[in-house]
N, C-alpha and C positions, 0 to 999 in steps of 0.2 A: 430909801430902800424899804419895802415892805415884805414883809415876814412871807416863808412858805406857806405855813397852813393858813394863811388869811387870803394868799394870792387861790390854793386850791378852794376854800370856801367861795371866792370870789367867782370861778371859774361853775360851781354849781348852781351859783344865781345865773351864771348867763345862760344856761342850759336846762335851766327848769328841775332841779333834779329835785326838789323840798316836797313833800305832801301834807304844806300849809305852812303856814306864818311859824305857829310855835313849834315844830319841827326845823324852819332855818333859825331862828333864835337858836336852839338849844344848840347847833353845830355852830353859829358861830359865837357863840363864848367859849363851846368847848377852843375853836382856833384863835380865838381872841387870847384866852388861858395861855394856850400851847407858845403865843408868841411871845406873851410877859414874860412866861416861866425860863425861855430859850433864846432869845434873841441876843447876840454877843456885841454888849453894848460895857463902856467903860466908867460910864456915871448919869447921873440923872436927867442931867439935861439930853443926853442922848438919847436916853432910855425914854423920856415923853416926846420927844418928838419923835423916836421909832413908832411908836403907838398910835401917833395921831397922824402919821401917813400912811397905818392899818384903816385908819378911820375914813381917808381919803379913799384909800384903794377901795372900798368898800361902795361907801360914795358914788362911786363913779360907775356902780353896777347896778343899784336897788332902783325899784319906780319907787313910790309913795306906799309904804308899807308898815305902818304906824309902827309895832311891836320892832320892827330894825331901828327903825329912828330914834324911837325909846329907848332900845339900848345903848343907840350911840349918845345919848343923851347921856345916860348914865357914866359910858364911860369917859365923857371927853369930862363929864364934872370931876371924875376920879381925875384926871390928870391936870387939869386948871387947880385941884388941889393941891398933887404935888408942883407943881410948879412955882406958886405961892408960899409953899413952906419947906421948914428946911429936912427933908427927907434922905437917908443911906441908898446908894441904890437898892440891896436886897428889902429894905422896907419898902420901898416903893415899888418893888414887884409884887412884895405880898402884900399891900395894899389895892392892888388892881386884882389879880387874884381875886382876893376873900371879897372883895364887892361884887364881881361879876358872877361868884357860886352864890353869893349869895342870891343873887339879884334871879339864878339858873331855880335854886330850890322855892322861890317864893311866885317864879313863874309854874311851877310844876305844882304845887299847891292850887295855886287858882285853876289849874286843870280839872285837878280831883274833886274838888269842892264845884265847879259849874258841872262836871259831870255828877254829883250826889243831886244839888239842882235840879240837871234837868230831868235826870234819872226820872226824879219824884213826879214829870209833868207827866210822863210818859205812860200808859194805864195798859190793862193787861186787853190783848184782843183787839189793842190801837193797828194803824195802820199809818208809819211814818214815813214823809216824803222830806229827800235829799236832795244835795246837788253838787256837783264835784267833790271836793275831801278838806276835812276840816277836823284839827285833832280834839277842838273841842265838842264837837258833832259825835264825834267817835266816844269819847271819854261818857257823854250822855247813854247811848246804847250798850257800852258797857258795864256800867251803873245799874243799869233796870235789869240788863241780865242777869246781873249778878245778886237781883234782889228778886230771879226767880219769875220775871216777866215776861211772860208770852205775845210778843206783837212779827208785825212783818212792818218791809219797808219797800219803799219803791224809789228807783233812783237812774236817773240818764249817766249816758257816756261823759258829759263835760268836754264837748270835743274845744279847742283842738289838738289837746296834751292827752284827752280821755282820763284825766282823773275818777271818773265813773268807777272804770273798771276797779281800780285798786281798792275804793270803797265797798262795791260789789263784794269782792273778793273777801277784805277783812270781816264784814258784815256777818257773810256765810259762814266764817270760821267762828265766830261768837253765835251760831245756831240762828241766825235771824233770817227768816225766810225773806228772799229776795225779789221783786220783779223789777227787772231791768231791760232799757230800750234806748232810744236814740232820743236825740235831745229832740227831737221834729213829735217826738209823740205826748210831751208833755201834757197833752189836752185829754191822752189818753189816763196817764197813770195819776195824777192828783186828784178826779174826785172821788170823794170818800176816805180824803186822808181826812186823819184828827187833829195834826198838823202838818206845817211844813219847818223843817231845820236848816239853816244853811248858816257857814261860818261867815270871818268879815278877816278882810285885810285891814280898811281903816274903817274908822265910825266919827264923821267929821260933828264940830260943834253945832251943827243943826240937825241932828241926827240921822243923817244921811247914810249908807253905805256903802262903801267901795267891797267890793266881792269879784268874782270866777266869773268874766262874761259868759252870759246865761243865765246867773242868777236872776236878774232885773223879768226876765221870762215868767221865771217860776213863780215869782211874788205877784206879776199880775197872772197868773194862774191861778195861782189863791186866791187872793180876791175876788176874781169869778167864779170861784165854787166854793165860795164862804169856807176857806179854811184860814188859821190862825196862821200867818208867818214870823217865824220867830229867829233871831240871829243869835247865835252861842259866840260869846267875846268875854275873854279876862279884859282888865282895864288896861291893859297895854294897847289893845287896840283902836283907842280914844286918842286922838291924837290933837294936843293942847297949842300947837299953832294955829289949827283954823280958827280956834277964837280971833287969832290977829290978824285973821284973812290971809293965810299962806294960803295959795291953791296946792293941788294935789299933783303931783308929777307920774303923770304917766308915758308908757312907749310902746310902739308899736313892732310886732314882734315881725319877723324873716316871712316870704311866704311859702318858703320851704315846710312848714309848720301845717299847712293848709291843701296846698296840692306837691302831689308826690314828683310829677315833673315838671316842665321849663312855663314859665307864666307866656300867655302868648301874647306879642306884641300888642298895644292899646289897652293891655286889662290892667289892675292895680287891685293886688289881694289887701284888702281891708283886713290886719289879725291885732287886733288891743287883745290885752290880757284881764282889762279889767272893767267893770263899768258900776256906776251909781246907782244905787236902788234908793229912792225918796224917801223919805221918813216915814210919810203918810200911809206907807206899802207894811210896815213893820210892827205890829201886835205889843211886840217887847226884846230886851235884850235880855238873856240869861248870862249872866255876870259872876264872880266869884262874890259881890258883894248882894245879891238876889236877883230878882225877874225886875227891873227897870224899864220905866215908858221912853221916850225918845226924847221928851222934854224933861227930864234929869238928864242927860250925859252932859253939860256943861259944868253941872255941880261936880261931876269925878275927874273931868279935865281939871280944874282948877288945882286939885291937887298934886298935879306932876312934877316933879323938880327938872328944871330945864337948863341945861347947860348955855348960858351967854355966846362961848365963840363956837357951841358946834350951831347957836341959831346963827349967828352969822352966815358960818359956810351954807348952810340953809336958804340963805337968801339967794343965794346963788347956783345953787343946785336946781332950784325950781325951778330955773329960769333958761339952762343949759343941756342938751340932750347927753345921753349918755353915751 
């Protein structure tokens, strides 16, 4: 059986509802929480394995999305713990709890802290270019506003969810003068940026990125009008499998997404959600731990703590569509 609020978290991954990685983080511990706290369970053993078919349920909806995986790392270690010892049930609830706020408060920290960051790259009378929505992206523009900065930004649709707009939208409400257009004019609005910002879903061990397809556009845009591309990521989004060659699991979405009616026979709508930007494309990463080149992210992978049976299920998740 799997908990309500992890089946309705569940239900927002398939539908796109999140406006970035650390945005579905933060919802699903808040329903991760809600199920520890609620679930009517009669002792321990029941009570981790209700958790770790939250884990499944979960599982069974995400592409490769470093910052979800991490946490599930986190939490299947919390219950491989209790499992091993000898825990009350209500200990063992408030032990999943107090891990996962914590784990919630030390993700919102490296927020604040890459947005002080990037805050500081940011210079007054710059001219900043984006690309779909990204909270660490966000948390930078708020940062320099609020130290008083005067820049603009320029930013596309993001089709095919149009995440653009939303960013558009917050932007303006933080006073940041906006020019916004379709992703087809890219060639229009990046030169004469200072930089380019874009966030990252995963950051594999060869410093690769997985990002918002269209990203991988924008970065060879930069590099043809010599501007600096920069990727804003906490270390959640390092994701310490690739060191062991896990590939990256990705899915292709409905083409409903793409065109409004019926596909006409013989065609095949092409919609990935996500694509790779090369190393080589990427200036630096803005980090809660500073501004890092691509060939350090292995030294911050090493430090993950990785739960043995959720890499298991891992092995097999890769390998199985969703």
């Amino acid at each position: 059986m799997v908990d309500l609020s992890v089946l309705e978290f569940c239900d927002k991954i398939k539908y796109n509802k999140f406006g970035g990685a650390a945005e579905m983080v933060e919802d699903g511990i808040k329903s991760i929480v809600l199920a520890a706290r609620t679930c009517d369970v009669s002792n321990v053993e029941e009570f981790s394995n209700r958790m770790e078919a939250d884990v499944d349920a979960i599982l069974g909806v995400i592409e490769s999305i470093a910052p979800m995986t991490n946490l599930l790392h986190a939490y299947m270690s919390e219950i491989d713990e209790i499992r091993q010892g000898k825990f009350e049930l209500d200990a063992a609830r408030e032990k999943v709890v107090n891990s996962l706020e914590n784990y919630l408060d030390r993700q919102s920290k490296a927020l604040g802290i890459i947005g002080q960051i990037g805050g500081q790259m940011i210079k007054n009378n710059d001219k900043v270019a984006t690309f779909s929505t990204s909270g660490s992206v966000m948390a930078m523009f708020k940062a320099a506003r609020e130290e008083g900065k005067e820049f603009t930004a320029v930013v596309t649709e993001a089709r095919p969810a149009n995440e653009g707009i939303r960013t558009m939208t917050e932007m303006t409400e933080m006073g940041i003068p906006v020019t916004f257009g379709v992703d087809a004019i890219l060639s229009y609005l990046i030169p004469g940026s200072s930089m380019f910002i874009a966030g990252a879903d995963v950051i594999n061990s060869l410093g690769d990125v997985l990002a918002k397809v269209g990203t991988y556009l924008g970065a060879l845009m930069a590099r043809e009008y010599g501007v600096p591309f920069y990727v804003a990521a906490d270390s959640s989004k390092f994701d310490p499998l690739t060191i062991q060659g896990f590939p990256l699991k990705l899915n292709l979405q409905g083409p409903d997404r793409v065109l409004d009616g019926t596909t006409p026979e013989g065609a095949f709508i092409l919609n990935p959600s996500f694509e790779m930007i090369p190393a080589h494309l990427v200036t630096g990463y803005i980090t809660e731990m500073g501004l890092i080149s691509p060939g350090s992210v292995t030294s911050v992978m090493r430090q993950a703590k990785l739960s043995e049976s959720l890499t298991v299920k891992l092995r097999d998740w890769v390998n199985n569509p969703n």
